[in-house]
N, CA, C and O atoms as a DFTB+ gen file, in Angstrom:
232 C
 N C O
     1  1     -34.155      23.565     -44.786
     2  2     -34.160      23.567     -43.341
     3  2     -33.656      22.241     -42.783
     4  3     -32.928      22.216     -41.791
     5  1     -34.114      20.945     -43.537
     6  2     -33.722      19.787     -43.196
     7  2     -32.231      19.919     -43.394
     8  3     -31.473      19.577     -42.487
     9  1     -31.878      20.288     -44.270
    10  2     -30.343      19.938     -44.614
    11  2     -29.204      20.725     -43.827
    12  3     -28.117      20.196     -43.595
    13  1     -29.588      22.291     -43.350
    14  2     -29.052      22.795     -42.184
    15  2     -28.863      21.651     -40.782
    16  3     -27.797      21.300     -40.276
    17  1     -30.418      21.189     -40.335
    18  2     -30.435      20.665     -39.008
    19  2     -29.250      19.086     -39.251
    20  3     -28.417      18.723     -38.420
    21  1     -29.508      18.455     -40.507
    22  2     -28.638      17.531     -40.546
    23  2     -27.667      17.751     -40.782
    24  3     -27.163      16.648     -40.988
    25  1     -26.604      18.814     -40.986
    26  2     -25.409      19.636     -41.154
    27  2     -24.961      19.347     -39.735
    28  3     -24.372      18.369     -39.275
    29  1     -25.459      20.613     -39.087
    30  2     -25.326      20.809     -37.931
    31  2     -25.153      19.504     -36.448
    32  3     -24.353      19.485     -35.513
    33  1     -26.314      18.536     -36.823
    34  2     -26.460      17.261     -36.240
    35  2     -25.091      16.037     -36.222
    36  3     -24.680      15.190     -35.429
    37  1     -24.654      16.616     -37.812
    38  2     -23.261      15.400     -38.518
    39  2     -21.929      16.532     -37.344
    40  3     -21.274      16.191     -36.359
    41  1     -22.017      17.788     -38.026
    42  2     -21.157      18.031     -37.165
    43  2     -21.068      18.033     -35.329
    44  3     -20.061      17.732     -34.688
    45  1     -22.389      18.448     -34.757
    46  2     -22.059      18.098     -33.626
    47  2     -21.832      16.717     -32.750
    48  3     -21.615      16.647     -31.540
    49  1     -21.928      15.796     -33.565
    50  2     -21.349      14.290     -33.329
    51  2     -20.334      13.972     -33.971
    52  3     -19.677      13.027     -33.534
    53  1     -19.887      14.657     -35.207
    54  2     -18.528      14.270     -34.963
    55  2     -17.675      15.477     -34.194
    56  3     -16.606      15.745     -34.741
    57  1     -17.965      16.153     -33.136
    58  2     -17.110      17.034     -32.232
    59  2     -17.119      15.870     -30.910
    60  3     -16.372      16.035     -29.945
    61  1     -17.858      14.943     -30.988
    62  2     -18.298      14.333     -29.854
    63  2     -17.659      13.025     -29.821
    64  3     -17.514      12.388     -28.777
    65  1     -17.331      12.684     -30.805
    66  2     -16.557      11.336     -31.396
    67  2     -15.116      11.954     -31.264
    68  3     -14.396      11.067     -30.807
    69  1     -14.465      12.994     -31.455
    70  2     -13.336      13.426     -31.477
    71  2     -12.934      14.074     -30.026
    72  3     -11.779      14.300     -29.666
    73  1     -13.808      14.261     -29.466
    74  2     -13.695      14.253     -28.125
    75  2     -13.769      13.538     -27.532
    76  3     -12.603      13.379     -27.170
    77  1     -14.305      12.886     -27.080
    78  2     -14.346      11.165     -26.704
    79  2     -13.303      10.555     -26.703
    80  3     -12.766      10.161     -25.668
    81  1     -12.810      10.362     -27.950
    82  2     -11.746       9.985     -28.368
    83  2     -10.528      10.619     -27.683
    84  3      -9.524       9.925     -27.520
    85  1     -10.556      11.960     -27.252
    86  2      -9.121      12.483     -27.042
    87  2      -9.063      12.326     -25.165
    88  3      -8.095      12.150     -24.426
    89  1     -10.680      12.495     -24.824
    90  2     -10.543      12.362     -23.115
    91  2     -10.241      10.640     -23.160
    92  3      -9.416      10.371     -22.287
    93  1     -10.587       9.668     -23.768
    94  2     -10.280       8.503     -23.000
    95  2      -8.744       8.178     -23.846
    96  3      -8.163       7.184     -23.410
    97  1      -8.104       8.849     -24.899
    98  2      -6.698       9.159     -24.774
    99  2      -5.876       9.530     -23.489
   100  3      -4.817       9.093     -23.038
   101  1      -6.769      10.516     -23.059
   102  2      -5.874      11.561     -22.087
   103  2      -5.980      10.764     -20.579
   104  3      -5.034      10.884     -19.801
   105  1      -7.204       9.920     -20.187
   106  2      -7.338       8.852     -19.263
   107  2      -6.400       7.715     -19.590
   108  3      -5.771       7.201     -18.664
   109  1      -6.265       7.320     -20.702
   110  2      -5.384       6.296     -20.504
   111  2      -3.818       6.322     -20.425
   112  3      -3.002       5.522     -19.966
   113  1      -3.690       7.664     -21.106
   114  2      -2.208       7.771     -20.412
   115  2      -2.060       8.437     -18.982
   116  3      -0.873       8.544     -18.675
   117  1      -2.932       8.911     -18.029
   118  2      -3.007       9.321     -16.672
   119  2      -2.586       7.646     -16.180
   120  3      -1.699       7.419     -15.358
   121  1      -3.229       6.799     -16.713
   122  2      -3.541       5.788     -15.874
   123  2      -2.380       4.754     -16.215
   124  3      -2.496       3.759     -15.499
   125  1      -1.432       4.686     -16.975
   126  2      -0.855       4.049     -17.436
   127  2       0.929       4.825     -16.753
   128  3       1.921       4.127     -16.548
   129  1       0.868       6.315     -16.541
   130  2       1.904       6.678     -15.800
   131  2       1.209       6.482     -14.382
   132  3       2.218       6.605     -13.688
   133  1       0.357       6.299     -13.634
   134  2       0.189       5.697     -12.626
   135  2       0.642       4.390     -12.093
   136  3       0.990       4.074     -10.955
   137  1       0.577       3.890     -12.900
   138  2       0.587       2.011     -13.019
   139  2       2.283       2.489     -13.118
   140  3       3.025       2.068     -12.230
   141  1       2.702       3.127     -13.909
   142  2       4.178       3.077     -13.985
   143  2       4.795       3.439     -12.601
   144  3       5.780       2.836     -12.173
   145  1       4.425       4.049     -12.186
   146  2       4.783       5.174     -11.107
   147  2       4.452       4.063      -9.598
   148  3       5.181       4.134      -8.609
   149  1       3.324       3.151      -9.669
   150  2       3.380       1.995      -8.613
   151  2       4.057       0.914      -8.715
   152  3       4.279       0.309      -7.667
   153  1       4.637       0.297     -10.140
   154  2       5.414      -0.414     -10.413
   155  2       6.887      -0.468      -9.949
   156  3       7.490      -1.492      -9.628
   157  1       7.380       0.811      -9.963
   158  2       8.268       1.420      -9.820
   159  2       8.534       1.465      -8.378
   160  3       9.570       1.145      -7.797
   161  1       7.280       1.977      -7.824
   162  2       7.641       2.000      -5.755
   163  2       7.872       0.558      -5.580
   164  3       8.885       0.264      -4.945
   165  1       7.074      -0.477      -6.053
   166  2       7.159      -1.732      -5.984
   167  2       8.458      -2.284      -5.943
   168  3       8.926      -2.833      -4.946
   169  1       9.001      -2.150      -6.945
   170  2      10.136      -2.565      -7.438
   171  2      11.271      -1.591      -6.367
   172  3      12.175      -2.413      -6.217
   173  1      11.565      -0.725      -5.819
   174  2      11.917      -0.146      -4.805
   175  2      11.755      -0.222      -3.696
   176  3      12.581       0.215      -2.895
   177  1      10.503      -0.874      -3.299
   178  2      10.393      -1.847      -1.525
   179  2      11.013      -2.753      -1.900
   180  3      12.067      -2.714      -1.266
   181  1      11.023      -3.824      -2.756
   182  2      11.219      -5.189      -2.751
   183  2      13.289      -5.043      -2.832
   184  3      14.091      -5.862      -2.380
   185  1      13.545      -3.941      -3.440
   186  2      14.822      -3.785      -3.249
   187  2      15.657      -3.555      -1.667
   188  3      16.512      -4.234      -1.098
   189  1      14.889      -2.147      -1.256
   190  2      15.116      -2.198       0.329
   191  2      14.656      -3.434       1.269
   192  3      15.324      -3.574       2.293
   193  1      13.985      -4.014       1.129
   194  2      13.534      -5.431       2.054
   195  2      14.378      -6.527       1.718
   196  3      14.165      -7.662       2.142
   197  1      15.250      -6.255       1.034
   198  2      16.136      -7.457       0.595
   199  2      17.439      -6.752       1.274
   200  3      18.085      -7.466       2.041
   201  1      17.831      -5.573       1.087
   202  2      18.942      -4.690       1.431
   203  2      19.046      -4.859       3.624
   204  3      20.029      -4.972       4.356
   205  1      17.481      -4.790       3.958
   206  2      17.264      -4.549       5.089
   207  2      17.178      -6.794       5.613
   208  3      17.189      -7.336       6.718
   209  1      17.137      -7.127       4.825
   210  2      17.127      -8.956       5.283
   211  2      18.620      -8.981       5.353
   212  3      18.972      -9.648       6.327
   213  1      19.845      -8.391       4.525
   214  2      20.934      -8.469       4.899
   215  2      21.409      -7.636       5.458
   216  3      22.593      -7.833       5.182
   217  1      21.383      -6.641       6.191
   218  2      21.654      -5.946       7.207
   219  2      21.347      -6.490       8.175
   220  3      22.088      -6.358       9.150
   221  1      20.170      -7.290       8.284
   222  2      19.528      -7.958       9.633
   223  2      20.339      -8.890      10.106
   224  3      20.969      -9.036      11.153
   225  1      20.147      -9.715       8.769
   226  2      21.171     -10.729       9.316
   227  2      22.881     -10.384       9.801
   228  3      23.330     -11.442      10.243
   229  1      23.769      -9.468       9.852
   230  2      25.126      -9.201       9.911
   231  2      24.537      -8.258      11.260
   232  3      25.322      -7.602      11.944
């Protein structure tokens, strides 16, 4: 009976370790094409505000 419940115990922690594992996978690449994706607008104002300083000036 012991050796069932500790069967059962090993496997349902390692379903929990492998899950774990795959949601803060799946968070860190959400969060990392985010960061890409603001980098990117960034880098696209700072282009138009330079485009729009020489238009201003002429």
């Amino acid at each position: 009976m012991f050796n069932k419940l500790e069967k059962n115990l090993n496997n349902r922690l390692i379903d929990f370790f492998i899950w774990g594992s795959y949601v803060n996978d799946y968070w860190t690449r959400v969060f990392d094409k985010i960061k890409k994706m603001w980098l990117e607008a960034y880098a696209h104002i700072l282009i138009q505000l330079e485009k729009f300083k020489k238009w201003y000036k002429n």
